[in-house]
Every structure is written in C-alpha cells, then in structure tokens.
C-alpha positions, 0 to 999 in steps of 0.5 A, spaced: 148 251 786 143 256 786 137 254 780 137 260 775 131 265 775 125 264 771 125 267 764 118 272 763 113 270 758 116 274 752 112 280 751 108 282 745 104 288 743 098 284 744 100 282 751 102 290 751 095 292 749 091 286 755 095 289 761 095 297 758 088 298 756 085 297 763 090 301 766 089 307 760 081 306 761 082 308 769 087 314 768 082 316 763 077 316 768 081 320 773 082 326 769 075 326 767 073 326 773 077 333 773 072 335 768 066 334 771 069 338 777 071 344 773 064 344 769 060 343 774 064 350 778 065 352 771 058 353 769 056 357 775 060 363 772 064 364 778 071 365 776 074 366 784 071 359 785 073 356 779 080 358 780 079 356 788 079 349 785 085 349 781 089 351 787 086 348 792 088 341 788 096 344 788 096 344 795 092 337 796 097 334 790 102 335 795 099 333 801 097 326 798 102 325 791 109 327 797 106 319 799 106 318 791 111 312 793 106 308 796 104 306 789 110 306 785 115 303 789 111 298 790 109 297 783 117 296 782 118 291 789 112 287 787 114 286 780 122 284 781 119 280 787 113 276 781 120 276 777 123 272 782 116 267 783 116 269 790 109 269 793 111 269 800 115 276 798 109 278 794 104 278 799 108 281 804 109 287 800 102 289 800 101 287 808 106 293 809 105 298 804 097 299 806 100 299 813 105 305 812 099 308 807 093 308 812 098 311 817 101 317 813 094 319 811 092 318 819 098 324 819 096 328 813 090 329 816 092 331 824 098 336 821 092 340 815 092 345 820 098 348 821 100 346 813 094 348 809 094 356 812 102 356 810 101 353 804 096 358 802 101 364 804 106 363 799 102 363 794 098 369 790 091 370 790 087 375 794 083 373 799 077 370 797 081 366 793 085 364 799 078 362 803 074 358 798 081 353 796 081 353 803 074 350 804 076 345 798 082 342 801 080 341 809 074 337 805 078 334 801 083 331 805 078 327 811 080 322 805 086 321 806 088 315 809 083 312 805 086 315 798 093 312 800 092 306 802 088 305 795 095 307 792 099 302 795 094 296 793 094 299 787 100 299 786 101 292 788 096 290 783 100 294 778 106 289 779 103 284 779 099 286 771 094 284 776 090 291 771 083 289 771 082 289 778 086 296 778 081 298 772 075 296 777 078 300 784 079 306 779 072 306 776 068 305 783 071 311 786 071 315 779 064 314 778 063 315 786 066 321 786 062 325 779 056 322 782 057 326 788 060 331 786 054 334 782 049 331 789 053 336 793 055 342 788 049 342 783 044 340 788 045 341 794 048 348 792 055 346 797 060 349 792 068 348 792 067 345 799 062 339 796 067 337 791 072 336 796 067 332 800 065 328 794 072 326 793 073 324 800 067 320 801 070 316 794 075 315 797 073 312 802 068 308 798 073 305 794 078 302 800 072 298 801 071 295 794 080 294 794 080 290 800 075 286 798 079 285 792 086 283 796 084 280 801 087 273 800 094 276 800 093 280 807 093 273 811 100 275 810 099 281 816 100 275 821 108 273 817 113 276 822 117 277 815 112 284 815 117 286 821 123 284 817 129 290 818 132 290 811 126 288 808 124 295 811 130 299 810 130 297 803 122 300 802 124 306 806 131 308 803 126 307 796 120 311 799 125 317 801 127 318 794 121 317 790 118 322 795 124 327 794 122 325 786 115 327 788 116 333 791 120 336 786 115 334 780 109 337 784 114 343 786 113 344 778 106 344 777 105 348 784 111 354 780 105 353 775 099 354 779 102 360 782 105 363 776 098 363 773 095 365 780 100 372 779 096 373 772 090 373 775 083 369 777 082 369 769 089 367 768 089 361 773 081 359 771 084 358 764 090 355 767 085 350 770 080 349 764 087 347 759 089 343 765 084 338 764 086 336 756 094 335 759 091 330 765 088 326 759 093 326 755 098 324 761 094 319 766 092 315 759 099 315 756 101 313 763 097 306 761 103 306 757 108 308 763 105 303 768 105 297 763 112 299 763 113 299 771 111 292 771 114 289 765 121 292 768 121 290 774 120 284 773 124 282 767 130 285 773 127 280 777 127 275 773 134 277 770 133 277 763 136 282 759 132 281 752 126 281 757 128 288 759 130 291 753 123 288 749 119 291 755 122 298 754 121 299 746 114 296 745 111 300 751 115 306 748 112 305 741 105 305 744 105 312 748 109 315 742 103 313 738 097 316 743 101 321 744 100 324 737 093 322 736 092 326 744 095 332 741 091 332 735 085 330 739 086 336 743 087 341 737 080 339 733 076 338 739 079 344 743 075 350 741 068 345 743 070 342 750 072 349 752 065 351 751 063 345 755 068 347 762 066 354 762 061 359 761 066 366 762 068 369 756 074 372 758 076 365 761 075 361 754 077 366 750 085 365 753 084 359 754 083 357 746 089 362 745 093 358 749 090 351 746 096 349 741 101 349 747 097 345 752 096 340 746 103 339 745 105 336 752 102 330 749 107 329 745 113 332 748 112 329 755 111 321 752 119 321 754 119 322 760 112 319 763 116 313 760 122 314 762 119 315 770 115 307 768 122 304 766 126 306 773 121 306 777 120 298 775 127 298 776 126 301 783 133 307 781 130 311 786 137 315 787 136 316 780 129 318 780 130 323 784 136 327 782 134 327 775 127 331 778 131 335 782 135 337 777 129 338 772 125 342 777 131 347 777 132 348 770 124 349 769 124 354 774 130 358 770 126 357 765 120 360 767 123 366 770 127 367 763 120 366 760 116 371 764 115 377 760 112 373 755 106 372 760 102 366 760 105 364 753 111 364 757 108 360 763 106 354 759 113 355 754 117 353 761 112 348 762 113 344 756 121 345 756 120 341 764 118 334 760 124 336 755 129 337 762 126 332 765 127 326 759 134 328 759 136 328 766 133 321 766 136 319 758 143 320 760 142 313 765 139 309 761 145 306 757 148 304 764 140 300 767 141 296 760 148 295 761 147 292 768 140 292 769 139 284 768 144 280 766 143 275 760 139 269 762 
C-alpha cells in the first residue's frame, strides 16, 4: 500500500505574513513603476503622449498577459508537486516552463507587425495618438522573451514560497526600469518610446539576475521527464484555459481603455492617472492572492482538507483587511498624488471627481483577486476560464447600459466586473472544499 501523503507545515497568520510580505513588497513596486512612468510623461504636459502610454500599455498587456499562464499554472503545478515532496517534478516543471516562455516571447516579437497596427485599428483615438502608442509598444516588446521567461521563474518560485527570491527579481527589474526610465525620457528626451525601451532593457536585466538565482534546478533540462507526453498534455490543457481566462480579463481593462479613449484624450489621460492607485491597490493585495496560489496548491497536493480550508481563510482575512486600508489610503492621499502624476489642469481636475470610485476597487475587487489565488492554486483551469468569460460578458453589458452617465458610468461598470467576476468563481468553491483534498 502506497504511504499516505505528507501533511503541510499548518499555516499561521505569522507564516502568512513571512511568505506575503516580500510578494506585497514586489507588487507594490510594479504599480510604482507605473507612477514614475506616467509622472514622468505626465509632467511634460503633453495629454496625447500621456494618454499614448495608457493605450499603449492595453495593448502590450494583451500581448504579454495572453501568456499570464506561465506564471500561474506554474504556481499551481510547482505547489501540488512541492505538496507531494516530488523535487524531481519541481525541478522539471521550471525546465519547461522557461522553455515555452522564451519561445512565445521570441513569437510575440516576429508577429508585432501585423498585430499592433490591428490592435490600434479597433480602437478609438485620433491619429496622433495611434502613432505615439505605437512607437511605445514596438519598443516595449524587444523584451518580450525575456519578460516571459521571468514569468514563468517566478511562478515557480511562488510555489514553492520561495517569495524573497521572487521579491529580489521583482525589485531589479523595477528599480531598472525607473532608473532608465527617467535616462531616456527626461534626459535623453526619447519620449513614449523611451518608456518602452526602458522596460524592455529591465526586462531583460532581470532574466539574468532570475537564471542565476534557479540555476541549480535546470540541471534538469538533461531529465528526459522534460519531454514527457502527459506531463505536457497536462501543462497545455491548463495553460489554454488559463489564456482564455487571461484574454477575457484583459478584453475588460482594454473595453475600459477604449471607453475612456471614445471620451477624449482628458478622459483617457484621467483614466491613466487613477489607474495607478487601482494598480497598487491590486498588485499588493495580489501579495494575499499569490500566498493563497501556493498554500492551495499544496495542501491539494498534499491531500489535506483542513490545510486548504486554513490557507483559504487566514489569507482572506489579511487582503479584506488591506484592502480597506488601501481605499482609505487612496481617499485621503488622492487630492496630493494626483498633482504629483500630472500638471494638466483638466486631466486633475476629472480625475479627482472620479477619485471615490477608483478607491472603492480596493474593496470590492478583494473577492475575487482572492478567488483567482485559490483556484489557480487548485490549478481549476476550466473553472477559471468560464467564470472570465462569463464576467467579461456581463461587465460589458453593463457598461453599455451605464454609458450615458459617462465616465462615471465607465468606471461604475468597472467595479461591478470584480462583483461578476467574485460571483462566477463564488459559485464552485462549496464543491473545490468538498473535493479539493480529502481528509488526511
């Protein structure tokens, strides 16, 4: 008879906080990069470049976050494998995953040419704006095997709790990317395509620093396990439905964009502003979410139920916490940040009468940002990407209703897609409880 599986260390709120806080650290770093990005556009004065930026970034989020899944499944896989104490597993995962990362970037790259001119085509702006968010996105993506291949390192860090090396790839290519940042638009005077090439060269930067830090685990790259069919079968039937998941997520915020592009460069430049404090809030409650990938993922692979139900509720209770704290943050430091990210007075001015709204996402989206954590960790593809589809559906219904009431209406349908989403995933968690790890 087969040994029973191992038990995971039980998890406490301070083992929560030891693998959260370097994750929070490094997402909260993203977003700031963001920041320095749009100050640095923003205090030009120039609306149309500014808002070049915020499309710009839609479309390179689709190009790169469609391949979103070389980071969570690998979380997903790398914890259940970690769950069940199999290193050989572990190490092969990481070998295939920077494999399929290098390779789509490498093909993101070849097809920019057709894609970005298409992707700008369907969406509104006149033609200067087209033009400079072009310039953007065929700068940005000259690092884009490198960003990818990072995703799916860290990923396999991120389930393994391995977060403090994660936090160290995170900070290089963040502190990188706002060092050149301000080189090549405020002193070189390169403009949105300087942003772009300063992320690309980050990018690249910090594949270096994150192959140095797995090394010892690529000598798996010689175990013919790398090649293994169902193993593979496996990866891409996850990955497929993770992308769909992706796309659909990513479809909302690009709606989002064009809804504030078909109001205006000020609507959109706005738009931009207030995303930055939604990003904060997002990528350090994130910390909470990717906590959660891991913890799930391996209390499945370990097959402990009280593990999982454990991991579901302390990691909860920390992102509803931030969360409110975020919005309140946002509330009573809003007014002075905004003069910070622009010098246009039209831009602030709509930006601070839109600041309540942008607040509350903090809050309403904890649900289902943690929501995602816990089935990615349970690696529910299928259900993932039904639940976006469905949510990307309803939101947009809802911002066609809402359309009337203009940008507040935007960003009101906005908030209610965190609400669809949180409910879409809500529905299946009685059953991953009932069945997602048995009784050890």
């Amino acid at each position: 008879m087969a040994d029973a599986p191992p038990t995971p260390t039980p998890l406490g709120r301070r083992a929560v906080l030891a693998q959260a806080w370097p994750i929070v650290v490094g997402q909260a770093s993203v977003p700031l990069v963001g920041l320095v990005d749009t100050a640095v556009i923003g205090r030009t004065g120039d609306a149309t470049a500014l808002a070049a930026v915020a499309l710009g970034g839609t479309i390179v989020n689709f190009a790169l976050w469609t391949f979103g899944f070389l980071r969570m499944g690998m979380t997903g896989l790398t914890a259940q494998a970690h769950g069940r104490r199999d290193a050989r597993e572990t190490d092969v995962l990481l070998v295939r995953g920077l494999l399929m990362g290098i390779a789509l970037g490498a093909g993101v790259m070849a097809v920019q040419v057709l894609v970005v001119p298409a992707a700008l085509a369907l969406m509104a702006g006149g033609e200067a704006l087209h033009a400079a968010a072009r310039r953007y996105v065929e700068a940005r993506l000259l690092g884009a095997p490198a960003a990818l291949g990072v995703y799916a390192m860290v990923g396999w860090l991120f389930g393994l709790a391995r977060t403090r090396a994660a936090l160290a790839i995170q900070l290089v290519l963040n502190l990188a990317n706002v060092a050149l940042c301000v080189l090549f638009v405020h002193a070189l005077g390169w403009g949105v395509r300087g942003v772009g090439l300063a992320t690309a060269c980050a990018d690249w930067l910090s594949l270096a620093v994150a192959l140095a830090i797995v090394a010892p685990a690529l000598r798996a790259a010689r175990d013919p396990a790398v090649r293994d069919r169902a193993a593979l079968r496996r990866l891409l039937t996850l990955n497929g439905d993770i992308m769909l998941r992706t796309l659909a997520l990513l479809a909302t915020f690009a709606w989002f964009a064009n809804a504030g592009a078909r109001g205006g460069a000020t609507q959109l430049a706005a738009q931009q502003v207030l995303l930055q404090f939604v990003a904060v809030a997002a990528f350090v409650l994130d910390g909470f979410a990717f906590t959660a990938e891991s913890r799930v993922g391996e209390a499945i692979g370990a097959g402990s139920r009280p593990a999982l139900t454990r991991a579901i509720r302390l990691t909860g209770e920390f992102a509803l916490a931030a969360g409110a704290l975020f919005a309140g943050a946002t509330l009573a430091f809003g007014d002075a940040a905004i003069a910070l990210l622009t010098t246009s007075v039209p831009v602030a001015s709509l930006a601070r009468e839109l600041l309540p709204l942008a607040a509350l996402v903090a809050i309403v989206g904890v649900p289902a940002w943690m929501l995602d954590g816990i089935f990615i960790g349970a690696t529910a593809g299928r259900i993932l990407r039904n639940a976006a589809i469905v949510a990307t559906a309803l939101y947009i219904a809802t911002d066609l209703a809402l359309r009337p009431w203009g940008a507040q209406g935007a960003w009101t349908a906005l908030l209610a897609s965190y609400v669809w989403r949180a409910a879409a995933l809500g529905r299946h968690l009685p059953a991953l409880l009932a069945k997602g790890a048995r009784e050890p």
